[in-house]
Legacy VTK file of the C-alpha trace (Angstrom):
# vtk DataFile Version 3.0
C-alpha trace
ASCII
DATASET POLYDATA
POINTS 464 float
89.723 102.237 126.915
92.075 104.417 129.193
95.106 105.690 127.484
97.958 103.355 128.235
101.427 103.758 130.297
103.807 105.358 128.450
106.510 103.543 127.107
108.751 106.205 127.301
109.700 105.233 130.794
111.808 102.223 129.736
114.017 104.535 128.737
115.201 104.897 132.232
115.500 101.237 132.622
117.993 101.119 129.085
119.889 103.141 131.517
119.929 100.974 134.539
121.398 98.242 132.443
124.030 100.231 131.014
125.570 100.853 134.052
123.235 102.591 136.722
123.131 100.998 140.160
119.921 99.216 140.516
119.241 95.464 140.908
117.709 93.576 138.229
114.639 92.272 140.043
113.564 96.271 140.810
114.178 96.870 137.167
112.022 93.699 135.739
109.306 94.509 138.280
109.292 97.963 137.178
108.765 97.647 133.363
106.608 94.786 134.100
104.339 96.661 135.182
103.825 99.107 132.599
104.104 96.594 130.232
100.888 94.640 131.869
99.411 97.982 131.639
99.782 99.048 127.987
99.079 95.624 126.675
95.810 94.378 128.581
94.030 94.112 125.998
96.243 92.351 123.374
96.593 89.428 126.364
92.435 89.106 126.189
91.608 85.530 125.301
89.549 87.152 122.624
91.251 89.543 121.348
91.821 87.801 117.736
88.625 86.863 117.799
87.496 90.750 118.180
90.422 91.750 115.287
88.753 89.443 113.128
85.090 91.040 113.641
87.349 94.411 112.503
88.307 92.563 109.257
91.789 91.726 110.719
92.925 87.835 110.209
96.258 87.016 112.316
96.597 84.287 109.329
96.789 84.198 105.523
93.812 84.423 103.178
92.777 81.208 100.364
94.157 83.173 97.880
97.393 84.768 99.574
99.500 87.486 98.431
100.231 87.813 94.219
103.064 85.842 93.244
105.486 88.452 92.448
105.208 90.007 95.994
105.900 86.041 97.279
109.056 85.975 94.995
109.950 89.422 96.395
109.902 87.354 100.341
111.897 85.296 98.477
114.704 87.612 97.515
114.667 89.399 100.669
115.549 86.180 102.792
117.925 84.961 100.030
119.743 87.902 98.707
123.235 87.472 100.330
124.519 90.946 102.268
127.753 91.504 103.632
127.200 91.071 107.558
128.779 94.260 109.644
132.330 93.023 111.673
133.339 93.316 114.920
129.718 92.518 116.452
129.044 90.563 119.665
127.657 88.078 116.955
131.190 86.790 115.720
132.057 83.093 116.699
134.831 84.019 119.601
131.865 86.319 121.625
128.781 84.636 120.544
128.477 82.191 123.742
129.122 84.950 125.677
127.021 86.927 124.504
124.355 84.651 124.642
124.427 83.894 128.233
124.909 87.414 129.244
121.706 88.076 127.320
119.779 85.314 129.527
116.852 86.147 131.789
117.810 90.384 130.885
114.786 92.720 130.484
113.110 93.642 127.449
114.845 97.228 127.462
118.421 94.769 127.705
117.370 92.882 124.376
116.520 96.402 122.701
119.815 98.004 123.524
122.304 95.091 122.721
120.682 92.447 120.534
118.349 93.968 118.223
120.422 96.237 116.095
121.795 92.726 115.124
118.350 91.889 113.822
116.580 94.649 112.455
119.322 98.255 113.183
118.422 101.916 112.528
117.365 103.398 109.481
118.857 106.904 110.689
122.568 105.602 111.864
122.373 103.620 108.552
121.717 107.227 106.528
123.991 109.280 108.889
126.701 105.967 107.461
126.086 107.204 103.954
123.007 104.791 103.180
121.611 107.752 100.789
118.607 105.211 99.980
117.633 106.095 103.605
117.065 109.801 103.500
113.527 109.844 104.194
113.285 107.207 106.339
112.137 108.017 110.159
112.765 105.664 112.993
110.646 105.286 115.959
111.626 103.423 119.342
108.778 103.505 122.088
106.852 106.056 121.023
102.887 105.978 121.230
101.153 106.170 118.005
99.477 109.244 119.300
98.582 110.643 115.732
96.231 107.941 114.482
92.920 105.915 115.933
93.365 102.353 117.177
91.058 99.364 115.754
90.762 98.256 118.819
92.708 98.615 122.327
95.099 100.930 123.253
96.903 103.254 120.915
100.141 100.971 119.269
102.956 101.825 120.517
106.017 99.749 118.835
109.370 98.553 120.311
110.838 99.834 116.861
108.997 100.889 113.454
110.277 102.795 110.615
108.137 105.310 108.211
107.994 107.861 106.097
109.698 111.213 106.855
107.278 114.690 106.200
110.480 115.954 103.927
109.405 113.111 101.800
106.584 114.591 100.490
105.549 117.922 97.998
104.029 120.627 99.524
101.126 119.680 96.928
101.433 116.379 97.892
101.050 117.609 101.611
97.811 119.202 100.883
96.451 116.299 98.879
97.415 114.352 102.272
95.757 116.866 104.529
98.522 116.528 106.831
100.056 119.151 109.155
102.412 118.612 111.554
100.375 119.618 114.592
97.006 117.651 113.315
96.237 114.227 113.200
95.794 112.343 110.058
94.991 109.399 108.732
98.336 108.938 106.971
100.745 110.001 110.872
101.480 107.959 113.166
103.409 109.947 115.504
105.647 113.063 115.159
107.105 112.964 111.181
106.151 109.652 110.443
104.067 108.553 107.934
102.930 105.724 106.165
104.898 102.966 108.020
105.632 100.311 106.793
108.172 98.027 109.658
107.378 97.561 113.051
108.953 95.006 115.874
108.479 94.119 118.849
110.513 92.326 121.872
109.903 90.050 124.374
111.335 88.470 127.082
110.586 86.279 130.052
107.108 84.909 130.591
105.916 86.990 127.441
105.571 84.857 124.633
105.706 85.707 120.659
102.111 85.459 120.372
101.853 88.870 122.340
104.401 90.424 120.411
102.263 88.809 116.882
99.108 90.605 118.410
100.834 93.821 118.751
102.377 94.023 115.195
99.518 92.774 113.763
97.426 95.887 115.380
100.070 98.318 114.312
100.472 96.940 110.734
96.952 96.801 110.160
96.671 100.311 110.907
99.717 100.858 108.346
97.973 99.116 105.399
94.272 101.537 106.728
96.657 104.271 105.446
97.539 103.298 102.439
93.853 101.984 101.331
92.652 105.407 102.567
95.438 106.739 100.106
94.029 104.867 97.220
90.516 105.039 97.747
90.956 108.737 97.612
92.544 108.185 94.417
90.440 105.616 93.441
92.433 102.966 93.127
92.296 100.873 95.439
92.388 98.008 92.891
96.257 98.321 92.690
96.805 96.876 96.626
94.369 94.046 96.664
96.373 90.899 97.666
99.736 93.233 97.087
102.269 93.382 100.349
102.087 96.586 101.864
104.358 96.188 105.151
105.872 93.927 107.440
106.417 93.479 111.040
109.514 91.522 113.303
108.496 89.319 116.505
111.348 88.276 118.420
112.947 87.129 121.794
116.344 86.221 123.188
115.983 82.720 120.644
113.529 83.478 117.916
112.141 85.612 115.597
109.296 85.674 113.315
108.799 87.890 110.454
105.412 88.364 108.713
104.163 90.402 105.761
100.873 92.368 105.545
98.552 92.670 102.457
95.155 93.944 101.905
92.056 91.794 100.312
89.244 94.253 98.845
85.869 92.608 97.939
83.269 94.390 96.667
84.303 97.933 98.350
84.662 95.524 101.716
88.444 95.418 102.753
89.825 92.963 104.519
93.635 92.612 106.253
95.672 89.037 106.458
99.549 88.330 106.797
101.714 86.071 105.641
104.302 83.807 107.196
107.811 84.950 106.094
110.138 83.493 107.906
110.364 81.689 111.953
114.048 80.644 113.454
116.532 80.639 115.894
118.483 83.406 116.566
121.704 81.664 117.691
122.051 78.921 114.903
125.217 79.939 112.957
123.079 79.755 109.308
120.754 81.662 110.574
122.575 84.121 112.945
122.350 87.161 110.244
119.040 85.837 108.604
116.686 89.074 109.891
119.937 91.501 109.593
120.126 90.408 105.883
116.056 90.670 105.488
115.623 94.241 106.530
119.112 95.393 104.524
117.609 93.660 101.569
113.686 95.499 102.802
116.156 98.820 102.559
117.478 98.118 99.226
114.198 96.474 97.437
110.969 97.113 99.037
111.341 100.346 100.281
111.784 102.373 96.552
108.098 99.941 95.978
106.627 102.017 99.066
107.574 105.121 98.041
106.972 104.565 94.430
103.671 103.704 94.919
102.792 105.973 97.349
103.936 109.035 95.175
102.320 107.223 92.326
98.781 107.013 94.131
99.204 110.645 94.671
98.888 111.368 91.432
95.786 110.690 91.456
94.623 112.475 94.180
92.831 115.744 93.374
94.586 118.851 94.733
92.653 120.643 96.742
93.296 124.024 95.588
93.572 123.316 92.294
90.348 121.342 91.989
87.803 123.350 93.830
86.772 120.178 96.572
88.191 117.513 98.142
88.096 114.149 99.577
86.609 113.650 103.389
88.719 111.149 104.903
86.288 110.394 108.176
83.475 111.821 106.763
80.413 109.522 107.597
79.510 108.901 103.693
82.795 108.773 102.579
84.160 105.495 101.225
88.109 105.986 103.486
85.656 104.987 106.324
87.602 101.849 106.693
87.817 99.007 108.919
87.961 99.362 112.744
87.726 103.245 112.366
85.526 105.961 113.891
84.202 109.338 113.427
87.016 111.185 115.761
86.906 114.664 115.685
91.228 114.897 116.157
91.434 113.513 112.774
92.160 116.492 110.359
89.833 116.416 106.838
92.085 115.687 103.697
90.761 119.585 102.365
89.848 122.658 104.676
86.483 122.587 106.799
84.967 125.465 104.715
84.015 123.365 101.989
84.164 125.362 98.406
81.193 124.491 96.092
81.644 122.679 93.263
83.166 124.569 90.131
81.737 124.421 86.140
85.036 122.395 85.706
83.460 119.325 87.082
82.567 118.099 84.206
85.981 118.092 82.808
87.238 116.825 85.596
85.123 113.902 86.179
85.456 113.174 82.004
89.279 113.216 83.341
88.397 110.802 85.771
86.878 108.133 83.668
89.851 108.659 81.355
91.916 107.710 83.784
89.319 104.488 84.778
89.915 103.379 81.492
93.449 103.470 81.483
93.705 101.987 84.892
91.223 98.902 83.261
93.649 98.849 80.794
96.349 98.305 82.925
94.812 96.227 84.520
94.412 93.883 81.735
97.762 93.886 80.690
98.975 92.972 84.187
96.286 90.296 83.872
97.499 89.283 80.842
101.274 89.317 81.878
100.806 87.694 84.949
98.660 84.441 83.131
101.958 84.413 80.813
104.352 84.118 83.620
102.312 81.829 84.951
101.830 79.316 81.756
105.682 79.691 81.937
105.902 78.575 85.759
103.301 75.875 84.379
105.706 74.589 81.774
108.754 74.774 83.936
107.340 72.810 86.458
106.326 70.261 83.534
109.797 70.086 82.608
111.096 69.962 86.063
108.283 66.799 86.838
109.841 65.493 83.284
113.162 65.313 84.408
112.350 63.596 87.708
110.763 61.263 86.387
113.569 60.240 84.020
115.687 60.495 86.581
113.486 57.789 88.748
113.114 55.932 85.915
117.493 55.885 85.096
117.415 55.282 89.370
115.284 51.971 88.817
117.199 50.480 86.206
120.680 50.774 88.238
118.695 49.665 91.037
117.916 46.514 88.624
121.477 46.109 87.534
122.573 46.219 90.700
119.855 43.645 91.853
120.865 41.522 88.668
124.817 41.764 89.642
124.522 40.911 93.164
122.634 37.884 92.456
124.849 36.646 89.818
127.682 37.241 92.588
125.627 35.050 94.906
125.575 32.462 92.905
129.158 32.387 92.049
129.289 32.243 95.599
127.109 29.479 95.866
129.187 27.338 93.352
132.187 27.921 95.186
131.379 26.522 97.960
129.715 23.771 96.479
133.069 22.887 94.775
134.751 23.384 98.390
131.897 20.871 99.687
133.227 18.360 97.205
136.657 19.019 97.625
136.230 18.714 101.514
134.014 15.300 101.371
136.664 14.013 98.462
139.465 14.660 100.926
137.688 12.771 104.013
136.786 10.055 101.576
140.948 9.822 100.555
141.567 10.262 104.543
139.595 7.193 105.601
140.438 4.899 102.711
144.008 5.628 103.758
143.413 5.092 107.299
141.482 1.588 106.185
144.939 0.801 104.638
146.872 2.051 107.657
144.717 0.096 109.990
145.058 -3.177 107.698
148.768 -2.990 107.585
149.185 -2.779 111.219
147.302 -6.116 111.518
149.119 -7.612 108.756
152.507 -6.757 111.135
151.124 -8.245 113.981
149.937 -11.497 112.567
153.786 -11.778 111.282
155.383 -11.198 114.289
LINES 1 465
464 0 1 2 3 4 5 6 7 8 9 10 11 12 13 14 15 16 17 18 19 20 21 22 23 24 25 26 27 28 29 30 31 32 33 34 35 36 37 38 39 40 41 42 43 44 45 46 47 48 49 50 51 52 53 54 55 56 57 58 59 60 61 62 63 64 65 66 67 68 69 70 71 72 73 74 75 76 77 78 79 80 81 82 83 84 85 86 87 88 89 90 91 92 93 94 95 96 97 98 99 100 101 102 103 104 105 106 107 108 109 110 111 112 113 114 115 116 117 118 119 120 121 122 123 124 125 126 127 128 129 130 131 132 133 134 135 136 137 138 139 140 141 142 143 144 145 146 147 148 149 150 151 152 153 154 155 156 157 158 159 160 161 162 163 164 165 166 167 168 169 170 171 172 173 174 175 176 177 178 179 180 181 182 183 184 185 186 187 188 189 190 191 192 193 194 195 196 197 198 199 200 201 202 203 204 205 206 207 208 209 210 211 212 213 214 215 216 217 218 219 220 221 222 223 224 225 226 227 228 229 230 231 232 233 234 235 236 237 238 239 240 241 242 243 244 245 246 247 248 249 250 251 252 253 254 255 256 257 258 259 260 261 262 263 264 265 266 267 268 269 270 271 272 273 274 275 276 277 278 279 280 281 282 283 284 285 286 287 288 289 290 291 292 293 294 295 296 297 298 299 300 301 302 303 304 305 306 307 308 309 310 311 312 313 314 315 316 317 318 319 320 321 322 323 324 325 326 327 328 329 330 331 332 333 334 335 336 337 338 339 340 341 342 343 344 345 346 347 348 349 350 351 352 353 354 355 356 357 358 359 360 361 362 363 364 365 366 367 368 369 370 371 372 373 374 375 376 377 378 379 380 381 382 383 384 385 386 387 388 389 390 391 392 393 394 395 396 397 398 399 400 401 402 403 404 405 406 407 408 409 410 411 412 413 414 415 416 417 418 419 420 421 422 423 424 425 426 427 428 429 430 431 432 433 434 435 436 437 438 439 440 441 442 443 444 445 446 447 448 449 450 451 452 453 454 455 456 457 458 459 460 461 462 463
């Protein structure tokens, strides 16, 4: 496909609606346009259908993500932040700033409310968030560094990865990555290895789009990493483990899904998860996404790192080990879904291929070694993760426990209340049985005594 419109030009636009004279309609017509252009082909009626062929699934798998990485979605929603003040978000502006925000571009929506929902890495660091020094930012810029799966290069409203300061310079050559090269591992200019990307719409362009769009971009994300590990051979350590995660929204909503790898039998296969899907604007849920990606800062990003920089450990060295690992190479396993042979992508080791040294013996002895220990590790996580779950098991028995004895305490003052309301109807009932009496006693008394009224008149009369 043809290399799509840059997206660079909305920053012109982001200008026009901070204060350049141009009318609104020119503006939305404008980066309309290039937006039709750059996304053709994720508004194809069968372009899921076509991700899915490339191992891709916009939906979950059967078997879904490991637990713990569930109970870390968990925390990230739940964990409770202290919102920034003085925002356009606090109860005396937030109708205001609501309507001012309706029927605005796309570039309006990036400048003014989106830093409410997911904000910068970068201002957050410059701010003194040291847990943010190697995270990159990216706004609008093509992925020009990498190979789409299918479609146009991605090219992300926002996305955060990995700065090249992050890494060794051993790790750098066990990457194969130079700053002029592509790689499997770059996106764009000093980013690697994202692992956040969002998009915005507005108008006539629904969610779905924006779904389709992070779903490409995060799929190539999670490529990446498996490359990473199959190098290392591991890969075992990512299957059904959450990798990255990707922001949808619009003026209302927002949806934010999380991306995780299935390997079968050397086949890999990419699926995401539901997270979380709300309104913006609803006072409970106003600083929901804010409090997600501080929380993504604080807890899931030392997970990236740390297990990138662990799966490099594993990673021969180059020119330590006498040969390396061909990343694109037709017979290599890193061939990986939805990728070609491109000739831009730069080899993991040098093109002059060094022959294979006496130490291979040791080193593939090594290798095994560390097989074994991985099994073993393996096992143990097995192991750990059947205990935690007999313990969920038996929690939830105690829980069920509980509820029913709770039911069971709910029927019988159900009964007693049953049992006291009928013995009040039917001291009800005797009441006014009594007053029946007393009433039908009283007429009885009040005609007799009429009778004797009546008689004594006649009695008079007769006399006179």
């Amino acid at each position: 496909m043809s290399q799509p419109a840059s997206k660079r030009s909305r920053s012109r636009s982001i200008s026009t609606d901070r204060g350049r004279a141009r009318s609104v309609s020119s503006e939305n017509s404008e980066s309309s346009s290039a937006r039709d252009t750059r996304s053709y082909a994720y508004r194809a009626v069968n372009y899921v259908t076509i991700l899915e062929t490339k191992g891709c699934f916009m939906r979950q798998s059967s078997a879904g993500p490991m637990p713990d990485d569930l109970a870390l979605c968990e925390r990230l929603l739940s964990q409770p932040i202290e919102p920034p003040n003085g925002t356009l978000f606090a109860d005396k502006h937030i109708t205001d700033f609501h309507n001012a925000l309706q029927n605005r571009s796309e570039a309006r929506l990036l400048v003014d409310l989106h830093p409410l929902i997911m904000p910068s890495a970068e201002n957050q660091y410059i701010q003194g968030n040291q847990s943010l020094k190697n995270v990159i930012d990216g706004y609008n810029d093509p992925w020009l560094k990498t190979e789409p799966i299918y479609g146009p290069k991605p090219q992300p409203d926002h996305a955060r990865g990995l700065k090249w300061s992050t890494f060794s310079e051993s790790q750098r050559r066990k990457l194969g990555i130079k700053p002029d090269e592509k790689s499997p591992y770059t996106v764009r200019e000093d980013m690697y290895f994202p692992y956040l990307t969002a998009e915005i719409k507005c108008g006539n362009q629904a969610l779905e789009l924006a779904d389709r769009q992070n779903m490409h971009s995060m799929c190539i994300a999670l490529r990446a990493v498996i490359s990473l590990c199959q190098a290392a051979g591991c890969t075992e350590e990512v299957h059904r483990r959450i990798l990255g995660f990707s922001i949808s929204h619009e003026l209302e909503g927002f949806r934010v899904y999380a991306y995780y790898p299935e390997l079968d039998d050397g086949k890999v296969s990419f699926y995401r998860w539901p997270v979380a899907q709300t309104n913006i604007w609803a006072k409970e849920n106003r600083w929901t996404c804010y409090r997600f990606v501080k929380n993504l800062d604080r807890e899931f990003l030392p997970i990236h790192t740390h297990r990138l920089m662990r799966v490099l450990e594993g990673v021969p060295d180059p020119d330590e080990d006498g040969f390396g690992v061909d990343v694109d190479g037709p017979d290599s396993q890193v061939s990986l879904v939805g990728s070609q042979e491109h000739p831009g992508y730069r080899r993991a080791t040098s093109s002059q291929n060094r022959g294979l040294q006496p130490e291979l013996r040791m080193m593939v002895h090594t290798l095994q070694q560390q097989l074994a220990e991985q099994k073993e590790r393996e096992e143990t996580r097995e192991a750990e993760q059947k205990e935690r779950e007999e313990k969920r098991e038996a929690e939830q028995k105690e829980r069920e426990e509980k509820l029913l004895a709770q039911l069971e305490q709910q029927k019988l003052r159900e009964e007693k209340r049953e049992a006291e309301q009928k013995e009040r109807e039917e001291k009800l009932l005797a009441q006014l049985e009594q007053q029946k009496l007393r009433e039908e006693k009283r007429e009885a008394e009040q005609k007799e005594l009429q009778g004797k009224l009546l008689t004594f008149l006649e009695q008079k009369d007769k006399s006179k």
